[in-house]
C-alpha positions as CSV (number, residue, x, y, z in Angstrom):
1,X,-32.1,16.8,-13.5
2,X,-35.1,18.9,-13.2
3,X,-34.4,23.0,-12.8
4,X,-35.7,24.2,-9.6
5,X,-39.1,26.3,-9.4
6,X,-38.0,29.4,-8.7
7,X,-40.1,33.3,-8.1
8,X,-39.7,35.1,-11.2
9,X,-40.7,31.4,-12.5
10,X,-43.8,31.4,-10.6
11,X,-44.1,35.0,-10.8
12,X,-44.3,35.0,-14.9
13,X,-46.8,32.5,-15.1
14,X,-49.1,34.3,-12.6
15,X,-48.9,37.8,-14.6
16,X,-49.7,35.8,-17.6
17,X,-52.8,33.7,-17.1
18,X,-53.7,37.2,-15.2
19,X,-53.2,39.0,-18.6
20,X,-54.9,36.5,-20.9
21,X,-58.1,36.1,-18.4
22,X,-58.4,40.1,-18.9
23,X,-58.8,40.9,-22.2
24,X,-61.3,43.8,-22.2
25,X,-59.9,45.9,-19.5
26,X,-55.8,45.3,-19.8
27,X,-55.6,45.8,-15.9
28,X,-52.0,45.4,-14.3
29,X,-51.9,42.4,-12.2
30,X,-51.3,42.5,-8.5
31,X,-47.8,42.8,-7.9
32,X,-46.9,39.4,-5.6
33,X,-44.7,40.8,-2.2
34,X,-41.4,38.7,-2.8
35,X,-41.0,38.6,0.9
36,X,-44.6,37.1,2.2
37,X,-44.8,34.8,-0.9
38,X,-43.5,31.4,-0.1
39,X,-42.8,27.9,-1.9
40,X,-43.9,24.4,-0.8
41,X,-42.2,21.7,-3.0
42,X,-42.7,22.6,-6.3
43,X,-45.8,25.1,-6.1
44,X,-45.5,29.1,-4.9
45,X,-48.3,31.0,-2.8
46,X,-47.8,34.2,-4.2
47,X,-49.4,37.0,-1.8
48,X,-49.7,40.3,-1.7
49,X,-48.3,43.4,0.4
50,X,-51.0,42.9,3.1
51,X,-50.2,39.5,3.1
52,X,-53.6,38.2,1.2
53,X,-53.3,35.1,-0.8
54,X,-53.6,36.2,-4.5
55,X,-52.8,32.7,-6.6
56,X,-51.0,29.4,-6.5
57,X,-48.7,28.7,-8.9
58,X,-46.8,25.5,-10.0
59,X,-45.6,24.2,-13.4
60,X,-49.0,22.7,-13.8
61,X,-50.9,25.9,-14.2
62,X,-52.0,29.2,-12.0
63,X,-55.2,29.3,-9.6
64,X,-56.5,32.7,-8.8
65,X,-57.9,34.2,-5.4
């Protein structure tokens, strides 16, 4: 049995790929609002305070708005 997808899951992942992509400037990632980001099966839409789309995250890999 597979271990649910959970937010600090999803949440990891996203403030990685944002770190490695950023190598030059070492800028904190976005912090994701816990309470506006929501899960669909398997893959989280992590957004920020205002609501803003900011990446999509599954076990696959991370996409970045």
């Amino acid at each position: 049995m597979q271990a649910r997808f959970e937010y600090e899951d999803a949440t990891r992942l996203y403030r990685k790929k944002v770190t490695e992509s950023d190598r030059l400037f070492r800028l904190a990632p976005l912090r994701p609002s816990a309470a506006l980001s929501h899960c669909d099966d398997e893959t989280w839409y992590l957004c920020d305070d205002g609501g803003r789309l900011i990446a999509r995250v599954n076990r696959g890999g991370v996409l970045l708005f």
